[in-house]
C-alpha positions, 0 to 999 in steps of 0.5 A: 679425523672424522667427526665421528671419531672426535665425537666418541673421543669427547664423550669417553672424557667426561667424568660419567657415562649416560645409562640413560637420555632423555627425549630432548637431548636424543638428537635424531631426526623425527623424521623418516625421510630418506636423506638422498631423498630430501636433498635430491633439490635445493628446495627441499634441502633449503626447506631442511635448513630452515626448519633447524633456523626456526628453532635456532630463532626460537632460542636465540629469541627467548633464551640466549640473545634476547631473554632467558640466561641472556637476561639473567647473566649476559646483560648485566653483572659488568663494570658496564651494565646492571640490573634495574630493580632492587636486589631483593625483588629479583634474586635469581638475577641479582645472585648470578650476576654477583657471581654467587655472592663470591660463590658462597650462594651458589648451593642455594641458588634455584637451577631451574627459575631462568633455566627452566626445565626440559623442554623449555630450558635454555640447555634443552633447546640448544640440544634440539637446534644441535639435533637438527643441525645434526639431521642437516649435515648427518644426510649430507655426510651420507650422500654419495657425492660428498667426498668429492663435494669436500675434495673439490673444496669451492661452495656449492649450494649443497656445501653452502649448506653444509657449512650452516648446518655445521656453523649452526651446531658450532654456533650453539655449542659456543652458546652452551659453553659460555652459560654451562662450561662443559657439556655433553657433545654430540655431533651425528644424528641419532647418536647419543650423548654421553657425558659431560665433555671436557669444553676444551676438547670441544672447542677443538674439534667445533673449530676444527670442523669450522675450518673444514667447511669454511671454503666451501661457503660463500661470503655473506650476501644481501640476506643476512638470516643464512650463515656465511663463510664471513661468519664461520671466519668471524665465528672461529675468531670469537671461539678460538679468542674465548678458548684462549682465555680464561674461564672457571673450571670445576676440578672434577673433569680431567681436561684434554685437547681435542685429541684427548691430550692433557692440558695445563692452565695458567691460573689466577687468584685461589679455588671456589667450591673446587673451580679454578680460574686460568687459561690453557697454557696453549693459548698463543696457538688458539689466538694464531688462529682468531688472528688468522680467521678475523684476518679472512673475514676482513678479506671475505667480508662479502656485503659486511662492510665498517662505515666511517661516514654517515651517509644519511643528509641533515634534514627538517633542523636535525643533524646526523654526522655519527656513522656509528650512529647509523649502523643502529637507525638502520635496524629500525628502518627496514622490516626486510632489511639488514644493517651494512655492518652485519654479518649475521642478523637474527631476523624479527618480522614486524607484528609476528607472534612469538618473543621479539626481546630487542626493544622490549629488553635490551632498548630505551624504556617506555612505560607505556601499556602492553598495547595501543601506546605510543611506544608499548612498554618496553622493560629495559633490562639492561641498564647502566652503572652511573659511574661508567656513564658519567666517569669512564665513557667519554664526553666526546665519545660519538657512541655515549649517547647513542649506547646510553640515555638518561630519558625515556617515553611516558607511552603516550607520546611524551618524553620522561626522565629516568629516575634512579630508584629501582624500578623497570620502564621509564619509571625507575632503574636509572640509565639505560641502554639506548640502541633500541627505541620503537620511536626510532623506527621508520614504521611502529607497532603499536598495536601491542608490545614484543613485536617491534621487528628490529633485528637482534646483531649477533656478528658484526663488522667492528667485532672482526676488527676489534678482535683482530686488534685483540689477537695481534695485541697479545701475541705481540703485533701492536702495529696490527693491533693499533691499526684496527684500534685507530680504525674504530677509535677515530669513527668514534670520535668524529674522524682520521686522527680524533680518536688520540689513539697514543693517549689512549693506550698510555692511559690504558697501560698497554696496547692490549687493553686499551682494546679491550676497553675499546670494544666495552665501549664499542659495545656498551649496552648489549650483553657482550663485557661481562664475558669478555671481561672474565676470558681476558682476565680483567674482570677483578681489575675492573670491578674494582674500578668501578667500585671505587669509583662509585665510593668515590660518586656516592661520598661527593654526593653524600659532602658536597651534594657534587661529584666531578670525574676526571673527565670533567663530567659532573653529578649533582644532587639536583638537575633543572628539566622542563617540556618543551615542543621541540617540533615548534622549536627544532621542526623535530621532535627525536633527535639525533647528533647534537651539532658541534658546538651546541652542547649548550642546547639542553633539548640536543645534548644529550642527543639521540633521543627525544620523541618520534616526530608523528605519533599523531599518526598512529593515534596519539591524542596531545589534546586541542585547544578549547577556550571554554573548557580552559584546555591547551593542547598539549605539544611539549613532548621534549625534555630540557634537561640542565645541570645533567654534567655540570654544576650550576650557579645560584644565577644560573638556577635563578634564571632557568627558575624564571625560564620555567624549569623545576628542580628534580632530584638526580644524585640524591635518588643514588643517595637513598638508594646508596645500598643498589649502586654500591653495596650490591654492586658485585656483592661481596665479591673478593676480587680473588677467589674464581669467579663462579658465573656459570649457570647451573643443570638443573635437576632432571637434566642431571638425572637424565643425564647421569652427570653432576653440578659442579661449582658449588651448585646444589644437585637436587 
């Protein structure tokens, strides 16, 4: 069927008829043109299609993968990740990422804070991005030659951009779902959308249009701004894996199948304020489908390719070696550049006005000034449970330390240790995320924050494998699934054989969720477990773990001033750091793989951080030597840190007193602020009712849009 008839399908299911629609969500073109007119050339259709990209960057930016509801419910609130700051100070981020208190909050909770009011709200601009989107393929749909365009089924430039205009509509429904269920669907320019759809039928008839222009679009190329036929092969993988699993559904919306027939679900646990927790009874046919498309982009993979050897050469006493590592230096090199794993890039212009979130969000905290330091503040949201750092990620585990750092920048060009009272930048929150550090880049802003210019990764190559892996794990092909398993579990620890895949999976249990925990490793510190840990129904399995485990920390630490994890790592009250000049010592200053071997060195290991070797140029002042003042310049930009991951001996404390180091508090910190880590971890959560981790409408989207909140949400 057309998508027109889809679309008048999809709106006569929703649980109420629109009498009225406000501006933002009226998805006809503000322009005039005729569209025969303004495709008649590639120019002016290209300059169509940008137009809706820019406003697809501006809630991508602000709203969806960079601040915004990402900020308040993608980036913590997993076994994984957390907020930095103390509960009370922050509750409109604390209290959905504690899933509503056990759904118990959800009544209270304010709906417009993050989501704000149109037309700046998250809901709005992703209306607004579907409307231009829609403008694109409604003037295509409408030219003369674009039945024969579809029947020949091989891409044009013209059916090139068919296909993002489709996948940049699909792209955000797939958006609006995750943060709101289900929503009004429109898919033609200057129709009105009535009522809420069932985000089923949605699901359908988005995957459904994907698979219809995926052969008319071309493999990605050199430019991974445009969306390609790589990415709608990716993109149908990820929807079809997300409408297969399990999410939380109001019980006031009877849900349909894209073809309007009744659907059964699967459930887990018991009911919260009316909402369920299941998955379509039909799942199996949903991952067929994610298997077979992963399976395409693998095969259509185009300029997107998985590295598995670190191409760059020791160089000036540093070490590389870590070609997971290397994916993440390559989005600090180039300004115009693109990462060899990308599929899809949302593009950042170095020093550009607007809201570059990257760095400033989600990366190694500085707790440097809004301009002129070295590097400029940078917030860092996103931070790490300590029990999933020291207990869960793996020693020997190439990603750990590139994903997580327990050290920061001071701003004016010294390296800090992150101290666990609540707090933001590098002087409180405790460890953080560590993929993104302005020291790392080839060339720095410095001038002011937010505008660092590294690029935020939407799709990229080890997600089509792991959720290939993922597909074929659950439907039965374990040699599928170990296969891709094997493929980024052996990068990750250093080559062919080294990932113990065997070992692996019989600790985890199954094949299944031996990926699953693979890919929150994969992905450790960018907002993608929360999500995926509800869809695959592992979320009460989890959080428990974490819990416990962090009990188990905090009551070590509180008896014997000590914990010690199964993998060996050790917590202690106590660590020993001092500053040294890691330039004079190692000709260096940021650091990247510890050798092998040198795990003793307490400047290398952690490795991949440190300080940006010459922030002399951009103006950094360490100081000069000045014997009648009595003034030393200051080099010792670099941390020495002992004790992080073992407990050390009175000896070993008497010499590295005698070697100049200071003992700092380190477990005793999440010791007076036990109530942070592990009281509010989850807060009150059951592990039984469903999850409510939905965002709700707000007030005037309600009324404009003449549907309800569900899930206990106030309506006012």
């Amino acid at each position: 069927m057309k998508n027109k008839i889809l679309s008048l399908a999809l709106c006569s299911m929703g649980i109420a008829a629109l009498t009225a629609c406000s501006d933002y969500l009226e998805t006809s073109s503000k322009s005039n043109a005729d569209g025969a007119f303004v495709f008649s050339n590639m120019t002016t259709a290209r300059a169509a299609m940008d137009g809706a990209y820019s406003e697809w960057h501006g809630a991508i930016s602000s709203h969806i993968f960079g601040d915004g509801l990402y900020y308040a419910l993608d980036m913590a609130g997993s076994d994984i990740m957390r907020h930095p700051e103390k509960y009370s100070n922050q509750p409109l981020r604390h209290v959905p990422e504690s899933f509503y208190t056990n759904g118990t909050a959800a009544g209270s909770y304010d709906p417009v804070g993050y989501g704000k009011e149109a037309p700046n709200s998250p809901y709005s601009v992703l209306f607004s991005v579907i409307g231009k989107a829609n403008a694109v393929a409604s003037a295509i749909e409408g030219m003369s030659d674009y039945e024969s365009m579809m029947a020949a089924g091989v891409p044009t430039d013209l059916s090139q951009l068919y296909g993002e205009a489709v996948a940049m509509r699909a792209t955000c429904y797939r958006e609006l779902i995750k943060y709101y269920g289900d929503v009004p669907y429109q898919s033609q320019m200057g129709a009105t959308a009535l009522g809420l759809a069932p985000r089923d039928s949605i699901y359908d008839v988005v995957i459904a249009d994907l698979k219809r222009v995926e052969p008319l679009m071309n493999p990605v190329g050199k430019d991974k701004r445009y969306f390609s036929q790589t990415y709608v092969d990716a993109l149908i993988g990820r929807m079809a894996l997300e409408a297969g699993g399990y999410q939380t559904r109001r019980g006031d919306i009877n849900y349909t199948d894209g073809n309007g027939n009744a659907l059964t679900f699967e459930t887990i646990g018991t009911q919260n304020n009316g909402a369920t927790y299941g998955r379509r009874n039909d799942w199996k046919n949903l991952y067929a489908t994610a298997k077979e498309y992963f399976q395409k982009a693998i095969d259509h993979a185009g300029t997107a390719k998985f590295v598995t050897t670190d191409p760059r050469a020791d160089e000036n006493g540093r070490t590389y070696g870590n070609p997971y590592q290397y994916f993440f230096q390559q989005l600090h090199m180039d300004d115009a550049g693109y990462a060899d794993e990308s599929i899809y890039e949302e593009p950042f212009q170095q020093g550009a006005s607007g809201n570059d979130p990257r760095s400033y969000s989600l990366g190694r905290p500085s707790a440097g000034g809004g301009s002129n330091k070295y590097p400029c503040k940078a917030y860092a949201q996103g931070r790490i449970n300590p029990a999933f750092y020291y207990g869960v990620f793996d020693p020997k585990d190439l990603r750990r330390d590139v994903a997580c750092t327990v050290t920061g920048s001071d701003g004016n060009g010294y390296e800090k240790l992150i101290p666990f009272t609540p707090g933001n930048t590098a002087n409180g929150g405790g460890i953080s995320c560590n993929k993104f550090d302005e020291n790392r880049q080839t060339v720095v802003w410095t001038k002011n924050q937010r505008r660092s210019g590294i690029n935020a990764p939407y799709m990229r190559m080890s997600e089509v494998y792991l959720g290939l892996a993922e597909a074929a794990a659950a439907l039965g092909d374990d040699n599928t699934a170990v296969k891709y398993l094997t493929i980024i579990r052996d990068r990750a620890f250093g080559g062919s054989g080294k990932g113990n895949v065997s070992a692996f999976i019989a600790k985890e249990g199954s094949v299944l969720k031996a990926v699953i925990d693979e890919r929150g490793f994969e992905f450790a510190g960018e907002g993608d477990r929360r999500f995926t840990l509800i869809r695959t129904g592992l979320l009460a399995e989890k959080i428990k773990y974490i819990k416990d485990l962090t009990t188990a920390m905090m009551n070590g630490l509180a008896t014997n001033g000590y914990y010690q994890f199964e993998n060996g790592n050790v917590i202690s009250n106590t660590i020993w750091t001092k500053m040294v000049d890691a330039k004079e010592l190692y000709k260096h200053r940021l650091t990247a793989q510890c050798p092998e071997g040198k795990e003793y060195d307490p400047v290398l290991y952690p490795s991949w951080r440190g300080q940006n070797d010459d922030w002399e140029a951009y103006g950094a002042n360490y100081g000069k030597d000045d014997a009648e003042k009595g003034t030393v310049r200051n080099t010792k930009t670099n941390l020495a840190i002992q004790g992080l991951f073992e407990k050390l001996t009175e000896g070993e404390i008497t010499f590295l007193t005698r070697e100049g180091y200071t003992e700092v508090a380190w477990g005793k910190t999440l010791l007076d602020n036990r109530d942070e880590y592990e009281l509010y971890l989850f807060y009150q959560y059951d592990y039984n009712k469903a999850p409510i981790y939905l965002f709700p409408f707000s007030p005037n989207t309600m009324s404009t849009g003449g549907f309800t909140n569900g899930y206990g949400f106030t309506q006012n």
